[in-house]
C-alpha positions in Angstrom: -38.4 -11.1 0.2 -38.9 -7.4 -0.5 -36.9 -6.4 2.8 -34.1 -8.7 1.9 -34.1 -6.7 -1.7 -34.6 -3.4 -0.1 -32.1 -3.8 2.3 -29.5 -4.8 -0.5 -29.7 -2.2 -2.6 -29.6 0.3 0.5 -26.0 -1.3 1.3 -24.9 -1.0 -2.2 -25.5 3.0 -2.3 -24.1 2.8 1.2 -20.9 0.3 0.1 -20.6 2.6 -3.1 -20.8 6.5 -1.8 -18.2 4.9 1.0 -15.7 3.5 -1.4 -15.7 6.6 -4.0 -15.1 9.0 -0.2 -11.9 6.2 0.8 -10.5 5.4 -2.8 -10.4 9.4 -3.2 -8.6 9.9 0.0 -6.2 6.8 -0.3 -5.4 8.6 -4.0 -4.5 11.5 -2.6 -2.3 10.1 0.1 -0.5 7.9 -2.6 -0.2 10.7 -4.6 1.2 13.1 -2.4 3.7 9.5 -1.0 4.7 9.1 -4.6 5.7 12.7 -5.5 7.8 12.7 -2.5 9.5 9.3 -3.6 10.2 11.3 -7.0 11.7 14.1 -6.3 14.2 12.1 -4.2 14.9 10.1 -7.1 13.2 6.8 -6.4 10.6 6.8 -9.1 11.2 8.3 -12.8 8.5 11.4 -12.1 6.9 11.0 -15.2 6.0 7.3 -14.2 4.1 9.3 -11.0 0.9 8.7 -12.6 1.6 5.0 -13.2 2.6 4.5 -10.1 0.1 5.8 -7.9 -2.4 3.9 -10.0 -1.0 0.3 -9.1 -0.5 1.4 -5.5 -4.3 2.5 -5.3 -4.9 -1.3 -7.0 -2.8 -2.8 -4.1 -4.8 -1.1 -1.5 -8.1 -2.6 -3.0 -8.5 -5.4 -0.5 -8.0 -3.1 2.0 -10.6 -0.3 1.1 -13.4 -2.8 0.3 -12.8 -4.5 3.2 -13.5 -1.3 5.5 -16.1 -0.1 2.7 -18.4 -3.5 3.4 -18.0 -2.7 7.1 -18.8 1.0 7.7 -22.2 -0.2 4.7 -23.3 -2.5 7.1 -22.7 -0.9 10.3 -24.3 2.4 9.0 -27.4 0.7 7.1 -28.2 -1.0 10.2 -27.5 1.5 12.2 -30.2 4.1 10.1 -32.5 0.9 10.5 -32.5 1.4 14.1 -32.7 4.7 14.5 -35.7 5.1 12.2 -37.3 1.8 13.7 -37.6 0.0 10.7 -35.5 -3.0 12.9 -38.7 -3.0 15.2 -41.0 -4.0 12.1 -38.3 -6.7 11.7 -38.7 -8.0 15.2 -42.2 -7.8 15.0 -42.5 -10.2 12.6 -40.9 -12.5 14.4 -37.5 -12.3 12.8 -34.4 -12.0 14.7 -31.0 -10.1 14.6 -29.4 -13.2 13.2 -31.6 -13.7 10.4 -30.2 -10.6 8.7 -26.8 -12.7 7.9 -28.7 -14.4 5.1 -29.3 -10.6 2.9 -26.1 -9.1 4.4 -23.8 -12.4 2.8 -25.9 -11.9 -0.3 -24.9 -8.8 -1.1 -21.7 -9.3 0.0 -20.1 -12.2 -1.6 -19.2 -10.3 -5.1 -17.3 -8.0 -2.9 -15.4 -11.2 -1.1 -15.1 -12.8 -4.3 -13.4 -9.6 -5.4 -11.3 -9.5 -2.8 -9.8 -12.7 -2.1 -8.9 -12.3 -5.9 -7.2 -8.7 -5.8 -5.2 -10.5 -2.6 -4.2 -13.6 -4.6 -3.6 -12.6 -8.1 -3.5 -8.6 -8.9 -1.8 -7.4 -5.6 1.8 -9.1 -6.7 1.5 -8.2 -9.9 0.8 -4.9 -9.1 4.1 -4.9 -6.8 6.0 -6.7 -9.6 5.0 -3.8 -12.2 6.2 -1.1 -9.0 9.5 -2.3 -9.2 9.9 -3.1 -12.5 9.3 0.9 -13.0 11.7 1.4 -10.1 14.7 -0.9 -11.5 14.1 0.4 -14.3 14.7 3.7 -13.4 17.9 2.9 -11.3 19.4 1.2 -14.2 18.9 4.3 -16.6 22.0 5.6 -18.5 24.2 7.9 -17.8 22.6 10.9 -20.6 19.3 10.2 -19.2 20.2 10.5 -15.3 21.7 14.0 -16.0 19.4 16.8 -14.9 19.9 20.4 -15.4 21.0 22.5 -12.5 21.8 19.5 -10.6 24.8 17.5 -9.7 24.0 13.8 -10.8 26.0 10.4 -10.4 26.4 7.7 -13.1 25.0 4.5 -12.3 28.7 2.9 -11.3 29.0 5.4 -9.0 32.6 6.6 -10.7 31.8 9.7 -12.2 29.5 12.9 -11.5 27.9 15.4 -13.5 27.0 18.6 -14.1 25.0 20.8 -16.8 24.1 24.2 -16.4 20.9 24.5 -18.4 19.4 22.7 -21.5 19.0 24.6 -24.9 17.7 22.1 -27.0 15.7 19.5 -25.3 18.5 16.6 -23.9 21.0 16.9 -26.9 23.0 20.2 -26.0 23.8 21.7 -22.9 26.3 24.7 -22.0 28.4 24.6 -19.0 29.9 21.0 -18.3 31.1 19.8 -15.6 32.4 16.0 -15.1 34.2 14.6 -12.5 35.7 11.2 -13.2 37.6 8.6 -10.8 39.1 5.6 -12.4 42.0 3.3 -12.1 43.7 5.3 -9.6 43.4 8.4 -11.4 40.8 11.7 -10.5 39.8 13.8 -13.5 37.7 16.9 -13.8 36.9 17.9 -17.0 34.9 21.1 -17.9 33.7 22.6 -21.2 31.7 25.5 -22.3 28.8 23.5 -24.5 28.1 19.8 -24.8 26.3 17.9 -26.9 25.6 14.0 -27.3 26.2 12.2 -31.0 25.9 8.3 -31.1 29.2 6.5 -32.8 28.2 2.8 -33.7 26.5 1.2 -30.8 27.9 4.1 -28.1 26.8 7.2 -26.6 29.5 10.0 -26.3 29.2 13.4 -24.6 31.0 15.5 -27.1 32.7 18.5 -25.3 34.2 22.0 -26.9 36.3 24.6 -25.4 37.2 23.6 -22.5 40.3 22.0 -20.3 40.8 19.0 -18.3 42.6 18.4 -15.3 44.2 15.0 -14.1 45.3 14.0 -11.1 47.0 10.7 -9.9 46.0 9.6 -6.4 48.9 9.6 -4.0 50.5 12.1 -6.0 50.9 16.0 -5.9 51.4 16.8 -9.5 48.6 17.9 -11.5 48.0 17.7 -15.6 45.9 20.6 -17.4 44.8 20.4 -20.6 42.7 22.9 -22.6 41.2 21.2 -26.0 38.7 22.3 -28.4 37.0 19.5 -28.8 36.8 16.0 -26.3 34.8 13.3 -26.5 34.0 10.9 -23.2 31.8 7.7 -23.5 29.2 7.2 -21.6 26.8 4.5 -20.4 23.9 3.4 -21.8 20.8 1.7 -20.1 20.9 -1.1 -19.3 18.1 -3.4 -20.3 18.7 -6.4 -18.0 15.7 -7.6 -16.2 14.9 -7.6 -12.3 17.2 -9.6 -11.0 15.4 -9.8 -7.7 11.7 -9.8 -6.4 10.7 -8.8 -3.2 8.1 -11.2 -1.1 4.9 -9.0 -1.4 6.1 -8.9 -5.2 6.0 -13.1 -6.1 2.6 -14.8 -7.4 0.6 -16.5 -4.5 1.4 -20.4 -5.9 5.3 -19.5 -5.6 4.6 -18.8 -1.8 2.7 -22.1 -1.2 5.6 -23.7 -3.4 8.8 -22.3 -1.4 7.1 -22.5 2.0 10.1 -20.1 3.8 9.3 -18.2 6.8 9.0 -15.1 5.2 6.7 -16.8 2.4 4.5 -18.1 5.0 3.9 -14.3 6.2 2.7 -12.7 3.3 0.5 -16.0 2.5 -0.8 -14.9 5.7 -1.4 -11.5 4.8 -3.2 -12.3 1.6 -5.8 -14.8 3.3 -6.2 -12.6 6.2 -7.3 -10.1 4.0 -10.1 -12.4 3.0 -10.8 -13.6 6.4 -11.5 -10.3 7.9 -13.8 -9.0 5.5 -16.2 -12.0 6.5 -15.4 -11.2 10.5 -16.1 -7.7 9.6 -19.4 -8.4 7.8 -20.7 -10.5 11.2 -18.8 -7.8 13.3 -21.1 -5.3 12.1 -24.6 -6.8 12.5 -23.5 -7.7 16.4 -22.1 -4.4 16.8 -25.1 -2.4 14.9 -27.5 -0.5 17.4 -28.5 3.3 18.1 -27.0 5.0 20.8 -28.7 8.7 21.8 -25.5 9.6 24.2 -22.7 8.7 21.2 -24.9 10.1 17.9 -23.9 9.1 14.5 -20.3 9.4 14.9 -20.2 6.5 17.7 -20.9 3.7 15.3 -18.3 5.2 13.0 -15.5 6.0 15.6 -16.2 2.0 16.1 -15.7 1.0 13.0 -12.4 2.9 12.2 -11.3 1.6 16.0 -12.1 -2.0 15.3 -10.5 -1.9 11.5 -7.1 0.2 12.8 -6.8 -2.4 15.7 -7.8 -5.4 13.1 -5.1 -5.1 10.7 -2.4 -3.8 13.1 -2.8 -7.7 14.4 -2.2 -9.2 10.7 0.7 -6.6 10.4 2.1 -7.8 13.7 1.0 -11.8 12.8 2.9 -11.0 9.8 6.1 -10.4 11.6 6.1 -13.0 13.7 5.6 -15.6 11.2 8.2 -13.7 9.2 10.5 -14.2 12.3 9.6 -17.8 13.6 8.0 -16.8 16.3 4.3 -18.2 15.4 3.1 -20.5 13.1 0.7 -19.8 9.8 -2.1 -22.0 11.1 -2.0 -21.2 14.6 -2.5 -17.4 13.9 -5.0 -17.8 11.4 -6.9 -19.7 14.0 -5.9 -17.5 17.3 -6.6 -13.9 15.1 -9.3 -14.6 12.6 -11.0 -17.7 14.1 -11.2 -16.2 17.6 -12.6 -12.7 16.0 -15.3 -14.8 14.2 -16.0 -16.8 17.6 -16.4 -13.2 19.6 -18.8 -11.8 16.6 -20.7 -15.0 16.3 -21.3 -15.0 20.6 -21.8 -11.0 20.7 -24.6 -11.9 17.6 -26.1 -15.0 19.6 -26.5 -12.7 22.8 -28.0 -10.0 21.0 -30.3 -12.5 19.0 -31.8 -14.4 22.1 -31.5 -10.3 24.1 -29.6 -11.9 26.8 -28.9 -10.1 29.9 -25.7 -11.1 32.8 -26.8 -9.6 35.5 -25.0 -10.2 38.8 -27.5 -11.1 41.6 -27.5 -8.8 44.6 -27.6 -10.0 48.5 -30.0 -9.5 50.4 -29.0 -8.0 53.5 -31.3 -8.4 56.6 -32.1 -5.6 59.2 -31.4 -6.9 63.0 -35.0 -7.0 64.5 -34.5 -4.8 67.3 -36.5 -5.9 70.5 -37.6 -3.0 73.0 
């Protein structure tokens, strides 16, 4: 029908001007997230970039989920305002007949995201914290930062460079402070530089002294040397020896079924689920109100989504915890929302009205 094609490609401009306006503002919330995680050493900063973009990928499910609900709620909405839903109604059509055109349009988009929740949101976790292991497994040369105190990756030694001359290769101003096998050395030079013997890394020092101390012990060693040279670590190219549960591939959850499998299983499907709720959501819930304006249907939408998806995150720790099980949730949270949509649809379909009948009260018949 020409409506049914009209009214499509009026939710796609709708569905597509809304997901530029949320992916743009979920970027620059990641973005601002991530550069915070940087500078306090969680991510490698030039990896900020990287980052944010598999983060924004994560998020997908979510921002076309509330993208396909604030396109329906506001093209139906406009429709009633400018009483094109009349014409509709005059034809003998009701409210429930626009599920047919609204599920049309939408399926790609449910498609989409049942298959971002299954197969690209752990693998865009897995690549996060392959950047991030990466990154705490990074030698000792390439954790050292100029004007900044910096501990090696075992945690036994701590350094210090002054400023850079030439890129990562020389410094001047050294400072290293070493504690191993009982003993506590501090060692300081005037330049630095790093030359590679074999297979090692060593930080070649020159003119500087060295002081030794054993612990327990008052007595102090002092050396002054020309030139030093201390080994240091190199990175170590292990791989991830651990994977966090919103990081492992959706068939390994429905293989190991563990508590804490059987809540981000839930997660993932609920993310599907509720974009269909939300899709019959919004044609019960579409209407015009004069009081409320524009902003009333929206102020609705963000409501219902907030309140939505704080219950998966709270089913989510329940299951995690024991406390519910996967099916019963599913059924309770998603099957119950689609229930309420479905009856709030049917009443507005048929225009039913509960109205509470009043008693009628008789006046005494006064006599004279």
């Amino acid at each position: 029908m020409l409506f049914h094609s009209s009214i499509r490609k009026e939710l796609a401009r709708s569905f597509g001007a809304t997901l530029v306006v949320l992916v743009t503002v979920v970027m620059t919330m990641t973005l601002i997230r991530t550069l915070g995680e940087a500078s306090r050493g969680t991510f490698n900063p030039s990896d900020v970039m990287i980052i944010m973009g598999y983060t924004v990928l994560s998020d997908m499910p979510t921002i076309l989920s509330m993208s396909l609900f604030i396109a329906v709620l506001s093209v139906l909405t406009r429709m009633y305002r400018d009483s094109e839903m009349v014409i509709w109604f005059g034809s003998g059509r009701g409210l429930a007949s626009l599920l047919a055109p609204l599920f049309r349009f939408a399926w790609p988009i449910l498609v989409m995201i049942l298959a971002l929740a299954f197969l690209i949101l752990p693998w865009a976790f897995g690549r996060i914290e392959d950047l991030r292991d990466k990154y705490d497994k990074r030698g000792d040369i390439a954790r050292i930062e100029p004007g900044r105190f910096q501990e090696s990756a075992d945690g036994n030694r701590v350094f210090f460079i002054e400023k850079d001359v030439r890129g990562q290769q020389t410094g001047n101003n050294v400072f290293i402070a070493t504690q191993e096998q009982g003993k506590e050395t501090i060692t300081s030079a005037r330049t630095g530089r790093i030359e590679v013997i074999g297979e090692d890394k060593f930080l070649v020092l020159e003119q500087g002294q060295r002081l030794e101390r054993t612990n327990g012990k008052s007595d102090m060693t002092v050396s002054l040397f020309e030139r030093y040279g201390a080994r240091v670590g190199s990175d170590d190219k292990t791989a991830r020896d651990y994977s966090p549960t919103h990081a492992l591939p959706t068939l390994e959850l429905v293989q190991t079924p563990t508590p804490q499998h059987l809540a981000e299983l839930a997660w993932r499907l609920g993310l599907g689920f509720a974009a269909i709720n939300f899709v019959v959501i919004g044609l019960a819930s579409a209407g015009v109100n004069p009081r409320a304006g524009r902003a009333g249907n929206l102020g609705f939408a963000f409501l219902t989504f907030v309140v939505y998806f704080n219950l998966l995150v709270l089913g989510k720790s329940w299951i995690a915890s024991g406390k519910v099980e996967l099916g019963l949730f599913l059924l309770a949270l998603h099957g119950g929302a689609l229930v309420m949509g479905l009856l709030w649809l049917t009443k507005r379909h048929h225009n039913w009205t509960f109205r509470l009948r009043k008693r009628r009260v008789t006046k005494p018949q006064v006599r004279v």
